[in-house]
ZADO-1210 file (C-alpha; in nm, 4 decimals, padded with zeros to 6 digits):
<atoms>
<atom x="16.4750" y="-18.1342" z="02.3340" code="UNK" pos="1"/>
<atom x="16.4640" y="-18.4369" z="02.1197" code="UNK" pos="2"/>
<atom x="16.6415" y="-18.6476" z="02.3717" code="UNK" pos="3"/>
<atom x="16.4257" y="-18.5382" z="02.6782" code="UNK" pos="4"/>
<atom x="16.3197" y="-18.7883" z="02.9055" code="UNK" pos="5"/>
<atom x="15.9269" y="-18.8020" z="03.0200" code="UNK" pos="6"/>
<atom x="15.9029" y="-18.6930" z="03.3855" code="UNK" pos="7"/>
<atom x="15.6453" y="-18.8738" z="03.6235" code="UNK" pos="8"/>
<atom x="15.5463" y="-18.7353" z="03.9910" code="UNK" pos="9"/>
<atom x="15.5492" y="-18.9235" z="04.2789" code="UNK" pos="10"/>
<atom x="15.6041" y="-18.9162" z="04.6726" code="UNK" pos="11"/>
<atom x="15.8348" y="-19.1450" z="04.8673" code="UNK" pos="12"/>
<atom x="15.7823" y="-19.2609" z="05.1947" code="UNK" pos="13"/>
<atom x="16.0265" y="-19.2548" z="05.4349" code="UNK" pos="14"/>
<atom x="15.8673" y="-19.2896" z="05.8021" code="UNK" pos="15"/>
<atom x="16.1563" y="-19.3304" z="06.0505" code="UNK" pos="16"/>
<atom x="16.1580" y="-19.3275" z="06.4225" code="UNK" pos="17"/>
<atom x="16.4615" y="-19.1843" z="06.6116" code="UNK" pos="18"/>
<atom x="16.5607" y="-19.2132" z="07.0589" code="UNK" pos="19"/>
<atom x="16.5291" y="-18.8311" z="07.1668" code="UNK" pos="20"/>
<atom x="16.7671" y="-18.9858" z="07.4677" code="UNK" pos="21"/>
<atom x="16.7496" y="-18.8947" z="07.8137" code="UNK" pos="22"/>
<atom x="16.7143" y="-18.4915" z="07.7762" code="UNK" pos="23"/>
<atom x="16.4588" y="-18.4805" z="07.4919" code="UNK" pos="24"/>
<atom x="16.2602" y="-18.7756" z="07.6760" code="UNK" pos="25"/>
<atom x="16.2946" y="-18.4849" z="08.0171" code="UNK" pos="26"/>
<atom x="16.1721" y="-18.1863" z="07.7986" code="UNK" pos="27"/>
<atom x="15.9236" y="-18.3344" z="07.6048" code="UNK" pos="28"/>
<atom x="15.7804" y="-18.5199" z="07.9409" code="UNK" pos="29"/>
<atom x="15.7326" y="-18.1905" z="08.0675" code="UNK" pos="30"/>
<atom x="15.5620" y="-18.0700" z="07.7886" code="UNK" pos="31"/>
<atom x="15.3422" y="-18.3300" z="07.7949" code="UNK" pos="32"/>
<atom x="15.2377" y="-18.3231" z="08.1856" code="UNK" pos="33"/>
<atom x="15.2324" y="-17.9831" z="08.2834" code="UNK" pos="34"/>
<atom x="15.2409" y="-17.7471" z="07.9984" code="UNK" pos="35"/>
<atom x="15.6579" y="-17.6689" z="08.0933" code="UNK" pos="36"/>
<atom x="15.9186" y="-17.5746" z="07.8791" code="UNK" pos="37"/>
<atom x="16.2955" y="-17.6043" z="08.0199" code="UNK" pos="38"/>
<atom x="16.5879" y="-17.5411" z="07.8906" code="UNK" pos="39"/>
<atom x="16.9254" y="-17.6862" z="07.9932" code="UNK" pos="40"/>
<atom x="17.2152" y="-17.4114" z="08.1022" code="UNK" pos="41"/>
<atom x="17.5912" y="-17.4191" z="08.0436" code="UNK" pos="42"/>
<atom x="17.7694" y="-17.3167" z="08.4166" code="UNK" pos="43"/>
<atom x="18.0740" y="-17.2371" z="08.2233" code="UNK" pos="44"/>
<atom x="17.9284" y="-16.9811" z="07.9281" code="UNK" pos="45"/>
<atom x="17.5752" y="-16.9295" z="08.0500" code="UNK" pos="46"/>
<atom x="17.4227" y="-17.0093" z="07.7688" code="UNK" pos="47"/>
<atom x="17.0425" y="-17.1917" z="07.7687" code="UNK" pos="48"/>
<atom x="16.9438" y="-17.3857" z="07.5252" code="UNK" pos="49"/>
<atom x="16.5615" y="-17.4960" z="07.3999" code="UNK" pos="50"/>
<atom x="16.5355" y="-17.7839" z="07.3290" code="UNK" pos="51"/>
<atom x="16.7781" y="-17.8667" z="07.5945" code="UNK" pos="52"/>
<atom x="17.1053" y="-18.0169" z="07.4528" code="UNK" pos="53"/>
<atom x="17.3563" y="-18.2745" z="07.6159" code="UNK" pos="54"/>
<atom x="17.6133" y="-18.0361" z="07.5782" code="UNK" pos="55"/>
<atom x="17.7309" y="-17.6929" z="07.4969" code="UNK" pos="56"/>
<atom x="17.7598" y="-17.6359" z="07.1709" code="UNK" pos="57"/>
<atom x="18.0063" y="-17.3554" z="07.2485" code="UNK" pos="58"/>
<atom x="18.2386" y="-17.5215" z="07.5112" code="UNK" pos="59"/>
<atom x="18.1308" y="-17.8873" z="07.5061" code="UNK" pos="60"/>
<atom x="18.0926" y="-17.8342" z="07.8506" code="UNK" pos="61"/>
<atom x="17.8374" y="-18.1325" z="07.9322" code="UNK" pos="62"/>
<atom x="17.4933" y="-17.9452" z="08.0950" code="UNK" pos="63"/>
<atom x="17.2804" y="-18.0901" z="08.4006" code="UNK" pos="64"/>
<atom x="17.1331" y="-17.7930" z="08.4982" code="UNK" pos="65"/>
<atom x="16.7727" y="-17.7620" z="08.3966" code="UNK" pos="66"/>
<atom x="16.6067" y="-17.4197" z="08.3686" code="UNK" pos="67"/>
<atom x="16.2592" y="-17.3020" z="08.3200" code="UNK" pos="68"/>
<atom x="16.1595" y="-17.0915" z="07.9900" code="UNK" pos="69"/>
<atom x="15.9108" y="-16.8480" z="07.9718" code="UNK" pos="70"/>
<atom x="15.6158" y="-16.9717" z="07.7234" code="UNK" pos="71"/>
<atom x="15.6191" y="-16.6970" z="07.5693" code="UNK" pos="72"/>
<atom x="15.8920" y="-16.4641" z="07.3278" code="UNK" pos="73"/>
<atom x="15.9572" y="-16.3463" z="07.0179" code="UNK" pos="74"/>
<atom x="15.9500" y="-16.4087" z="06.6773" code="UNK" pos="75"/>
<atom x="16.3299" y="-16.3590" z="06.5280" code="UNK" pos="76"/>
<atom x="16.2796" y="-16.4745" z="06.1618" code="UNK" pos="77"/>
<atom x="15.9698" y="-16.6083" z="06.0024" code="UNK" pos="78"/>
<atom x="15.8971" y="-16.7568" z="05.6570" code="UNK" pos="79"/>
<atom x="15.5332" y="-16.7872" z="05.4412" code="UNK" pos="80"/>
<atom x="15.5092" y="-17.1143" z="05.3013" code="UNK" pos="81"/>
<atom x="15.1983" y="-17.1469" z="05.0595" code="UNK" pos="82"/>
<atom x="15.1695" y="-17.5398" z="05.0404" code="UNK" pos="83"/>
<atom x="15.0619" y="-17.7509" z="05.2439" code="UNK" pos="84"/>
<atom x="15.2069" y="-17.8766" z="05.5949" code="UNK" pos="85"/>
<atom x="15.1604" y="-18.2360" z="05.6313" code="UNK" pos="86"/>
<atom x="15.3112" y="-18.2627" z="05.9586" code="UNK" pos="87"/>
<atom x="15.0680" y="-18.0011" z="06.1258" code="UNK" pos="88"/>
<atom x="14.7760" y="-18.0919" z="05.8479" code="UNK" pos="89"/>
<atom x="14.7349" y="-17.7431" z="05.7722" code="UNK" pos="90"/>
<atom x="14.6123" y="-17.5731" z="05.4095" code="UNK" pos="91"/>
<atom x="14.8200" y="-17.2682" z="05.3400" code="UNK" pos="92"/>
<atom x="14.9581" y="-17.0087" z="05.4155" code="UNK" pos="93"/>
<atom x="15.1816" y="-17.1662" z="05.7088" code="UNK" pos="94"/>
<atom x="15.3809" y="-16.9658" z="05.9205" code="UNK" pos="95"/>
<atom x="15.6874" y="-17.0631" z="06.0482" code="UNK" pos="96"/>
<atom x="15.8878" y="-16.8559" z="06.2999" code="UNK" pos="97"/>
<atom x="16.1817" y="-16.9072" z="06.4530" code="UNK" pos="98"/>
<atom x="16.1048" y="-16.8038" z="06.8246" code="UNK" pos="99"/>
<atom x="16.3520" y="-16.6972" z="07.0891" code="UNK" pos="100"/>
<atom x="16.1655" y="-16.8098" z="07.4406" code="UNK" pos="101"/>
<atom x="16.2846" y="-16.5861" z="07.7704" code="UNK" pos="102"/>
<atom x="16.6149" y="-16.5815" z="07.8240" code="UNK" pos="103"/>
<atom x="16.7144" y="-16.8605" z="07.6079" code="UNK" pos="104"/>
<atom x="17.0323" y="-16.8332" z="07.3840" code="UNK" pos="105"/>
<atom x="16.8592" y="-16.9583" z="07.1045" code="UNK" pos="106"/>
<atom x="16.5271" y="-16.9918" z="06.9085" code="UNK" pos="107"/>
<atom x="16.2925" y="-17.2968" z="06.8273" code="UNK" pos="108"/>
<atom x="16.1386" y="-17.3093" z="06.5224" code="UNK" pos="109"/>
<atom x="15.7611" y="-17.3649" z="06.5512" code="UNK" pos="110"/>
<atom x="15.4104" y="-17.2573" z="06.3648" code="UNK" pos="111"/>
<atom x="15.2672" y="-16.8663" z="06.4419" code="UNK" pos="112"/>
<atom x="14.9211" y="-16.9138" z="06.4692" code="UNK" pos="113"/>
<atom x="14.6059" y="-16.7076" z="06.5073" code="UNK" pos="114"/>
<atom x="14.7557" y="-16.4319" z="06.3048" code="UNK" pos="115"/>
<atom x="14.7755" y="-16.4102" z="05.9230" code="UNK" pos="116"/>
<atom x="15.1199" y="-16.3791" z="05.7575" code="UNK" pos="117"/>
<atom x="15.0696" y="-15.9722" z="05.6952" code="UNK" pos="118"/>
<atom x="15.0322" y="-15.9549" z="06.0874" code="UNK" pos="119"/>
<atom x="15.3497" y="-16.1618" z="06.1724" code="UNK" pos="120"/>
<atom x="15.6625" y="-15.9316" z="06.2283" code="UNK" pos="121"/>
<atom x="16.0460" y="-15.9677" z="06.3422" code="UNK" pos="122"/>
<atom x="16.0192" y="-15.8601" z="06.7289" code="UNK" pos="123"/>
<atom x="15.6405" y="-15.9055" z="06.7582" code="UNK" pos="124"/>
<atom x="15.5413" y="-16.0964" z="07.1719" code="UNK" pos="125"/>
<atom x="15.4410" y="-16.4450" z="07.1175" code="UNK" pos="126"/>
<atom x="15.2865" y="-16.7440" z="07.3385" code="UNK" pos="127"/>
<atom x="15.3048" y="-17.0838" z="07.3228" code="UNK" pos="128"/>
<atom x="14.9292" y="-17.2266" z="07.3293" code="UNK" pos="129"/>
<atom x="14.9536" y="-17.5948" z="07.4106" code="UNK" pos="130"/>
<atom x="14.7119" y="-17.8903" z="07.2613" code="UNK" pos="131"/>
<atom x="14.4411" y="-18.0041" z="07.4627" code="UNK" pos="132"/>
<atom x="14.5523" y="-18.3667" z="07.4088" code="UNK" pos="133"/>
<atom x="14.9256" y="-18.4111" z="07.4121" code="UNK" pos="134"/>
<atom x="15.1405" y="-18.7384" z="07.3389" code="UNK" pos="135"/>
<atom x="15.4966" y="-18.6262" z="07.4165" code="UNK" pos="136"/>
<atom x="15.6373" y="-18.4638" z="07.1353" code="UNK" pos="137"/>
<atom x="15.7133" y="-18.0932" z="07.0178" code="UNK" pos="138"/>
<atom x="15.3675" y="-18.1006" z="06.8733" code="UNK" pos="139"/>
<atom x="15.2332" y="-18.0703" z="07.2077" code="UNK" pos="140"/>
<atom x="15.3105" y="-17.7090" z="07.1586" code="UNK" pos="141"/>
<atom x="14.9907" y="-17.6377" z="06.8800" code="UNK" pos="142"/>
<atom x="15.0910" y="-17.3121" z="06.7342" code="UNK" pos="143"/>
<atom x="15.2693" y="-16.9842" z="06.8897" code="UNK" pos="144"/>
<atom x="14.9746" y="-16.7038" z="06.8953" code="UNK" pos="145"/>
<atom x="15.0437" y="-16.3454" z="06.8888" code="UNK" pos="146"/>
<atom x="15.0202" y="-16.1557" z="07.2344" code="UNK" pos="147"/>
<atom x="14.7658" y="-15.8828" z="07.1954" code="UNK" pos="148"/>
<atom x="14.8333" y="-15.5893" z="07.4335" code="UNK" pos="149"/>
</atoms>
């Protein structure tokens, strides 16, 4: 490799700040003040989606309906990673699961905690467990815990 090239490491920062517009402002308002998650609902195909969406990504049928979601569901998919998580702050290993809430159509992808990545299984009963201090964002959900029967 005679013509290689020396390789440095580095990190680049990129900090950006995006409008969540006037359904993500609802949903993560209700997060925020009382510990609510809701979902909007297509009239046309029934579907719910959480997060709430503007419109159906099936029909494009625009949604104003607003549905509660259970706190709680299960996990569909999960990953390991084993590095760390800067936007949680959390050494590894991290969980992440992909959690379908109630009836929802869909899943939102969040941290499993209290539960150590041999414990976490496709189909196992979580809850959200929400942060003592919340600001308005999806991190006012901490961590989905495992429900122990």
């Amino acid at each position: 490799m005679k013509d290689a090239k020396p390789t440095c490491e580095g990190r680049i920062k990129v900090p950006y700040k995006w409008f969540v517009g006037e359904t993500g402002s609802r949903f993560f308002a209700a997060l925020r003040d009382r510990c609510e998650i809701w979902g909007t609902r297509c009239s046309r195909c029934n579907k719910v989606y959480v997060p709430p969406v503007k419109n159906c990504w099936g029909c494009f049928q625009p949604l104003d309906e607003w549905v509660p979601v259970s706190d709680s569901g299960v996990v569909e998919s999960f990953t390991v990673a084993r590095c760390p998580d800067a936007m949680f702050g959390l050494d590894p290993p991290v969980v992440y699961g992909l959690i379908r809430l109630g009836k929802a159509s869909g899943s939102l992808l969040h941290y499993i905690g209290e539960a150590r990545p041999e414990e976490v299984k496709v189909g196992m009963r979580v809850k959200a467990v929400f942060a003592d201090r919340r600001s308005g964002n999806i991190l006012d959900i901490k961590y989905f815990a495992p429900v122990r029967e």
